[in-house]
Every structure is written in C-alpha cells, then in structure tokens.
N, CA, C and O atoms as a Tinker XYZ file with bonds, in Angstrom:
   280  protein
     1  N     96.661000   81.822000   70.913000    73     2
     2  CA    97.397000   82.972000   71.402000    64     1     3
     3  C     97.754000   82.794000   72.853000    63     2     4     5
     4  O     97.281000   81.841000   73.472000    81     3
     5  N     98.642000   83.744000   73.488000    73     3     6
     6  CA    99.109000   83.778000   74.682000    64     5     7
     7  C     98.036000   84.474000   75.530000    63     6     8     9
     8  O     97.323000   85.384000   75.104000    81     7
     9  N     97.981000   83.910000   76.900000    73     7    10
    10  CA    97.187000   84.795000   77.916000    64     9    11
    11  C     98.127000   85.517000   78.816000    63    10    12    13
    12  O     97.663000   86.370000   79.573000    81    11
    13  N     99.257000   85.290000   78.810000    73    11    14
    14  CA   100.184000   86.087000   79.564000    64    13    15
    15  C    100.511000   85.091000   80.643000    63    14    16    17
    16  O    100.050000   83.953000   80.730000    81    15
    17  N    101.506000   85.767000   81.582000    73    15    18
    18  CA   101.605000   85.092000   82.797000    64    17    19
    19  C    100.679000   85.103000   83.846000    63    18    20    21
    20  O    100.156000   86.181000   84.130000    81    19
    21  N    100.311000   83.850000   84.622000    73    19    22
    22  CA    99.233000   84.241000   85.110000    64    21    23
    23  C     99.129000   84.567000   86.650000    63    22    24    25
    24  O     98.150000   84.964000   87.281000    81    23
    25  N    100.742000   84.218000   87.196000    73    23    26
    26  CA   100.589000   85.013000   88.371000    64    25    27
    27  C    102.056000   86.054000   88.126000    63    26    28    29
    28  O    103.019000   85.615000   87.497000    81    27
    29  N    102.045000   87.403000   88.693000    73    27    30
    30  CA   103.438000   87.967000   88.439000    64    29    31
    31  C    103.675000   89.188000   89.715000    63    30    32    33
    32  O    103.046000   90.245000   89.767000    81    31
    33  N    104.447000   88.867000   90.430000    73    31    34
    34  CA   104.975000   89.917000   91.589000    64    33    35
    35  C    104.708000   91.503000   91.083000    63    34    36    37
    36  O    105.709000   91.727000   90.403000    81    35
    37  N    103.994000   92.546000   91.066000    73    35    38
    38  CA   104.272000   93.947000   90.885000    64    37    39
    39  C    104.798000   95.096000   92.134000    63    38    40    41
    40  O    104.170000   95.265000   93.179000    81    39
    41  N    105.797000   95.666000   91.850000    73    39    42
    42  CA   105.943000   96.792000   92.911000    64    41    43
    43  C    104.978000   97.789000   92.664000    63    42    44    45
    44  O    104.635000   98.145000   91.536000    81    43
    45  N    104.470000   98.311000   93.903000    73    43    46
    46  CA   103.689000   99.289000   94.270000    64    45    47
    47  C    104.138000  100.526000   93.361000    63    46    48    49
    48  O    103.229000  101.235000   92.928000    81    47
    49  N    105.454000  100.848000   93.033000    73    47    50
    50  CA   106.032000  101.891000   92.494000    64    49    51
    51  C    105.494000  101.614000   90.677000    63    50    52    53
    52  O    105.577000  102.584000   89.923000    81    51
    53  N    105.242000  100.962000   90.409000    73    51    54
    54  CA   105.643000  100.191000   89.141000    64    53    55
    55  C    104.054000  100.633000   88.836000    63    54    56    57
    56  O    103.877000  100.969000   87.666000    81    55
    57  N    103.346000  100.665000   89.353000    73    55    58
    58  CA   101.614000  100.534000   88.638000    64    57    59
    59  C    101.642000  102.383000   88.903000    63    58    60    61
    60  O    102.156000  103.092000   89.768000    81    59
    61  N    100.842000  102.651000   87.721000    73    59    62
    62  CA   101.073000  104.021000   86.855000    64    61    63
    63  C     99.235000  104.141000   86.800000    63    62    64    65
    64  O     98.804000  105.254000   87.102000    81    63
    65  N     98.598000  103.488000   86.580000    73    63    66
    66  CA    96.955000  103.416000   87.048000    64    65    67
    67  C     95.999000  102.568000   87.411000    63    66    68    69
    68  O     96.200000  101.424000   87.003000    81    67
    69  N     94.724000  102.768000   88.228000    73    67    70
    70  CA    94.026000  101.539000   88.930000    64    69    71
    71  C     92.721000  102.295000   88.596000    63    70    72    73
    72  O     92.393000  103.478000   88.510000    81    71
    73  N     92.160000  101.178000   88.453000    73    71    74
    74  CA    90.561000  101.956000   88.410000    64    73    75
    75  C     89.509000  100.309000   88.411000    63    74    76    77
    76  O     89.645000   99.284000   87.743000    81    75
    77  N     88.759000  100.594000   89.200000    73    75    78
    78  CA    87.452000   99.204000   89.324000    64    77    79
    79  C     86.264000   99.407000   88.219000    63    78    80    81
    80  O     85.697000  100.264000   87.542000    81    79
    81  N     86.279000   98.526000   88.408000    73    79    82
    82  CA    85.124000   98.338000   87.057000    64    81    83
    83  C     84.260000   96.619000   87.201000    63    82    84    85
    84  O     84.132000   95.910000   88.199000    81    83
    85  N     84.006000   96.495000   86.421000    73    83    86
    86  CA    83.478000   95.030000   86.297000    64    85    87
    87  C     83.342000   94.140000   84.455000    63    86    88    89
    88  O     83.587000   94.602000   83.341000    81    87
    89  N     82.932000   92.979000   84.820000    73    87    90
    90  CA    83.155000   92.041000   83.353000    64    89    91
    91  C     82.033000   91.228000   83.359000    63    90    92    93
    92  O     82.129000   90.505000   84.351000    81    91
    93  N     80.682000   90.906000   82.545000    73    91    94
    94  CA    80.138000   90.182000   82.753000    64    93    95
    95  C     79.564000   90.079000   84.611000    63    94    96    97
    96  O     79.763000   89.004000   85.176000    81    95
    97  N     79.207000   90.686000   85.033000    73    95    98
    98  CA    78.848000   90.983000   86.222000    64    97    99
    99  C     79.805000   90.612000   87.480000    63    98   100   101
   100  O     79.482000   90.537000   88.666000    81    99
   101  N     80.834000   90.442000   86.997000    73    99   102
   102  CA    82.251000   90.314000   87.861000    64   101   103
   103  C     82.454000   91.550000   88.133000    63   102   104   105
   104  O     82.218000   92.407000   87.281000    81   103
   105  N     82.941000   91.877000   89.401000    73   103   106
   106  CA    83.716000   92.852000   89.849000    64   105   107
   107  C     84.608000   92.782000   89.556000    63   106   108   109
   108  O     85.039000   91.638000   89.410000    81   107
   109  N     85.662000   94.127000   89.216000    73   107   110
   110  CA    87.228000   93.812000   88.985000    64   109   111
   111  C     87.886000   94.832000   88.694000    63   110   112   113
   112  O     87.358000   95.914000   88.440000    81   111
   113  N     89.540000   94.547000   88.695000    73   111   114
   114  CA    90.410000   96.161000   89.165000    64   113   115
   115  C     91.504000   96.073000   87.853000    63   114   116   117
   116  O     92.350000   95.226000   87.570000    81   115
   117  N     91.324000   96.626000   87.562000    73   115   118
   118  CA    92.281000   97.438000   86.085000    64   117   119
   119  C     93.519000   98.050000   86.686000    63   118   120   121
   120  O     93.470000   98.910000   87.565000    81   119
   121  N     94.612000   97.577000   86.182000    73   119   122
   122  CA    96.048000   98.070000   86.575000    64   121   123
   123  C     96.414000   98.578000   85.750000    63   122   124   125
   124  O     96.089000   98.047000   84.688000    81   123
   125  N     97.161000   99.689000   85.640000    73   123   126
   126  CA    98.061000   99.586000   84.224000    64   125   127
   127  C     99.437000   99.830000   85.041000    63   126   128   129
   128  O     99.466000  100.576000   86.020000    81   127
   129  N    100.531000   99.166000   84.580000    73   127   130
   130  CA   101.509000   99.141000   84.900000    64   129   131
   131  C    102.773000   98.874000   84.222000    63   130   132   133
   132  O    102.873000   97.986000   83.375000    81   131
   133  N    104.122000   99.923000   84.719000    73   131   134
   134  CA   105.673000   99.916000   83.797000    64   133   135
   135  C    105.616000   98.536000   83.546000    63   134   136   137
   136  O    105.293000   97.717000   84.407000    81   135
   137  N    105.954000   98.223000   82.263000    73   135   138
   138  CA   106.795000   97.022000   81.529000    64   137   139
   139  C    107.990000   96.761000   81.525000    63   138   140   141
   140  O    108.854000   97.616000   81.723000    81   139
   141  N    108.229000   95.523000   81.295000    73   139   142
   142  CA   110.335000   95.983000   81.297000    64   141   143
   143  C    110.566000   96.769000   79.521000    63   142   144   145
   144  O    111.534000   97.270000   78.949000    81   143
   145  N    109.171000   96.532000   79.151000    73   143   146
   146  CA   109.194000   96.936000   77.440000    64   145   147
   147  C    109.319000   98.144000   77.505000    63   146   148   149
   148  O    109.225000   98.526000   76.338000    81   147
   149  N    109.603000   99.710000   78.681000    73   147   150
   150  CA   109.156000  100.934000   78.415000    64   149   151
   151  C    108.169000  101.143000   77.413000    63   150   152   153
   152  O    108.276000  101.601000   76.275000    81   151
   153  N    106.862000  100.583000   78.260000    73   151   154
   154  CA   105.596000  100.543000   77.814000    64   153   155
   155  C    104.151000  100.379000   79.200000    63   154   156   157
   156  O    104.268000  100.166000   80.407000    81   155
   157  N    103.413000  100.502000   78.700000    73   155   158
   158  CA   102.597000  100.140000   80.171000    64   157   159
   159  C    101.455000   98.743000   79.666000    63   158   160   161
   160  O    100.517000   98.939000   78.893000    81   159
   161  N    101.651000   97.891000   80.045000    73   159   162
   162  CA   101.015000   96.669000   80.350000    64   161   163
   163  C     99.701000   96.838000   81.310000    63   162   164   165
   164  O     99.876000   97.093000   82.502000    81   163
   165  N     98.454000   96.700000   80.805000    73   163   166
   166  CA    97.309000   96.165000   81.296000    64   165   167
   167  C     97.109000   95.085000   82.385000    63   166   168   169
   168  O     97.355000   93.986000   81.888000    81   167
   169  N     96.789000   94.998000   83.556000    73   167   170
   170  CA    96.355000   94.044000   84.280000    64   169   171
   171  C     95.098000   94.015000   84.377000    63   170   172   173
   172  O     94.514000   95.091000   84.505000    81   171
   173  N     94.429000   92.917000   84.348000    73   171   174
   174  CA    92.605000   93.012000   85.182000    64   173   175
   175  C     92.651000   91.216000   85.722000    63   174   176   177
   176  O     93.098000   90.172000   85.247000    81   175
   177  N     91.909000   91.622000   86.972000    73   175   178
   178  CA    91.551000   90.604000   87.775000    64   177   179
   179  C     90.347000   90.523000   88.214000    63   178   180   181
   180  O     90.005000   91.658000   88.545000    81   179
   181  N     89.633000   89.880000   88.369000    73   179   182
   182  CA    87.926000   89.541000   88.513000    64   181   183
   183  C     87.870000   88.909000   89.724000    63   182   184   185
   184  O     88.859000   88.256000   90.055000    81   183
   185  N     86.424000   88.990000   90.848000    73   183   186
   186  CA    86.185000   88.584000   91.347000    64   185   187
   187  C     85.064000   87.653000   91.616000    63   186   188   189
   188  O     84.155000   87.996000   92.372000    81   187
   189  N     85.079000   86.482000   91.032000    73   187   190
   190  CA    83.903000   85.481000   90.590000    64   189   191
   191  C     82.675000   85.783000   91.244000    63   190   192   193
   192  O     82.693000   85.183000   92.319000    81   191
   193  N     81.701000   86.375000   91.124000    73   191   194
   194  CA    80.486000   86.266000   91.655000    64   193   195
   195  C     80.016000   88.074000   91.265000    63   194   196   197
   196  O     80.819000   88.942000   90.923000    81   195
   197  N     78.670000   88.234000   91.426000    73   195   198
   198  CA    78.050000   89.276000   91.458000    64   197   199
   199  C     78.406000   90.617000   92.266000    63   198   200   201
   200  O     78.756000   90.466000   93.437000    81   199
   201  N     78.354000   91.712000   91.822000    73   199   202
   202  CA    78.829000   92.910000   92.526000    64   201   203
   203  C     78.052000   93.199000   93.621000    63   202   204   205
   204  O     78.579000   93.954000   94.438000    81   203
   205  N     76.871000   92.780000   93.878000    73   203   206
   206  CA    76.692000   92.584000   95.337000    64   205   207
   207  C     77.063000   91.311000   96.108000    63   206   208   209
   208  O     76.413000   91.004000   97.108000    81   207
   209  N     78.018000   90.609000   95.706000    73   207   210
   210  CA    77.952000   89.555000   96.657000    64   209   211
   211  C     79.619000   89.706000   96.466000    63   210   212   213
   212  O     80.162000   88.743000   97.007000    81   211
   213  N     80.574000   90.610000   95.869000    73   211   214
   214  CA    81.914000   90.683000   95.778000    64   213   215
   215  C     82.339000   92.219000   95.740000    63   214   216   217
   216  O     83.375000   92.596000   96.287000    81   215
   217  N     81.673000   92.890000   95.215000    73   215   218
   218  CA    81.642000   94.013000   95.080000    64   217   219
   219  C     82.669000   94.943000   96.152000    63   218   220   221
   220  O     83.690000   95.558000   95.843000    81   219
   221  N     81.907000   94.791000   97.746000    73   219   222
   222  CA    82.668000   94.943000   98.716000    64   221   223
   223  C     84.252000   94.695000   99.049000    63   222   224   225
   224  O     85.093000   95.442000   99.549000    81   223
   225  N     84.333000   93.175000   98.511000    73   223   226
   226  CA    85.665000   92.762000   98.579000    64   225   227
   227  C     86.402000   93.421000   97.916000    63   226   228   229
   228  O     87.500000   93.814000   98.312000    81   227
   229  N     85.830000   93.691000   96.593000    73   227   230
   230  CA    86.825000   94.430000   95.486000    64   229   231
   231  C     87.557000   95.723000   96.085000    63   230   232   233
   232  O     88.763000   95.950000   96.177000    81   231
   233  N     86.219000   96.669000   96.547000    73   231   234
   234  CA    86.770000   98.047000   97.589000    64   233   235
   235  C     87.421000   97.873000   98.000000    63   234   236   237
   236  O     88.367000   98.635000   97.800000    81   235
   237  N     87.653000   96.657000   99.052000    73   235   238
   238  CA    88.498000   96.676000  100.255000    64   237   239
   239  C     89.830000   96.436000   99.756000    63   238   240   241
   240  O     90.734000   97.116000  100.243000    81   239
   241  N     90.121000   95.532000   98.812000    73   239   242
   242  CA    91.169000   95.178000   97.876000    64   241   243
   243  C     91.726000   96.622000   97.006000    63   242   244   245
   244  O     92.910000   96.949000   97.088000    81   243
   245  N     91.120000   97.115000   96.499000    73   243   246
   246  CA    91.173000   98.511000   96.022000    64   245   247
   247  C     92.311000   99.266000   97.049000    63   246   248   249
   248  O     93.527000   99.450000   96.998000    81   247
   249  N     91.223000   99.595000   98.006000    73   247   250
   250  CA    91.726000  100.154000   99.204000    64   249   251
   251  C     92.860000  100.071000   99.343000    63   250   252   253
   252  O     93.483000  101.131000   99.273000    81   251
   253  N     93.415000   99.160000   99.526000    73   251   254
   254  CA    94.730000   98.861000  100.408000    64   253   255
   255  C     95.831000   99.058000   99.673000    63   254   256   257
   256  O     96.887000   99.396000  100.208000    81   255
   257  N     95.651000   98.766000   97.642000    73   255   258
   258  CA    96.208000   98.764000   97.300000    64   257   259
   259  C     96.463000  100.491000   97.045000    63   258   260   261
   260  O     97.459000  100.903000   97.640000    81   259
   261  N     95.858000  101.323000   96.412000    73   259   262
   262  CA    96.091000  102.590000   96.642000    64   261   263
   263  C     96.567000  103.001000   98.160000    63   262   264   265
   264  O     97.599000  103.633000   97.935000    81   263
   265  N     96.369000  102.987000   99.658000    73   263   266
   266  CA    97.081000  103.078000  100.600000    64   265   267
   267  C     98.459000  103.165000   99.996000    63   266   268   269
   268  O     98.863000  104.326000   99.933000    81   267
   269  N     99.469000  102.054000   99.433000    73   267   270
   270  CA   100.496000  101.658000   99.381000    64   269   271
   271  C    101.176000  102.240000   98.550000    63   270   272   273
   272  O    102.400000  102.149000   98.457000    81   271
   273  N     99.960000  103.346000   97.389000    73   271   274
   274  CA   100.488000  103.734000   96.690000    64   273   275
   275  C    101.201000  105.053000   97.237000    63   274   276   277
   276  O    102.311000  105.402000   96.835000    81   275
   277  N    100.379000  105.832000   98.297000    73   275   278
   278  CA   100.764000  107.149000   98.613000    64   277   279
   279  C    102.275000  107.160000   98.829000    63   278   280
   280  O    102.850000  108.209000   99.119000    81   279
C-alpha cells in the first residue's frame, strides 16, 4: 500500500484541526487538514525519542503552529 507523500507544503488556512498526542512513546501532532478531495486528510508526525526527552519540543512546535493559526 501507499504511505502518502512524505513531505507536503500546508497553508496555515488549510488545517481545520491539531491536537498532540503520542505513538509508541513518541510524541506527536495530529493535523487534520482541507484536501483538494473536499475531504479532510489526516496528518501525524512523531518526534523520535521519549516524551520527556521530546515532549517539550513537540509544545514548542505546537505552539507556533497554532500562533499562525489565529
């Protein structure tokens, strides 16, 4: 099967929800975002290592990206 594309430009306007979470003790941020399908497409991205040793990063990454959303 397909894994999708694995890197892809999103506009700030374009992502419809975000929420952190984690995978196997990965930290990581859940997108959901417009499709060109008028549909909403899933993103998740992980941050290799333990939620105390990435955890932080994830916030800060979080962070900025909601900023951009206001």
């Amino acid at each position: 099967g397909t894994v999708g594309m694995p890197f892809v430009e999103i506009r700030f306007n374009d992502i419809k929800g975000i929420n952190s979470g984690s995978k196997f003790r990965n930290p990581g941020i859940d997108l959901a975002v417009k499709s060109n399908h008028d549909g909403i497409d899933n993103i998740k991205f992980w941050f290799l290592g333990t939620e105390a040793k990435r955890g932080e990063e994830r916030d800060e990454i979080l962070k900025i990206i909601k900023e951009q959303l206001k």
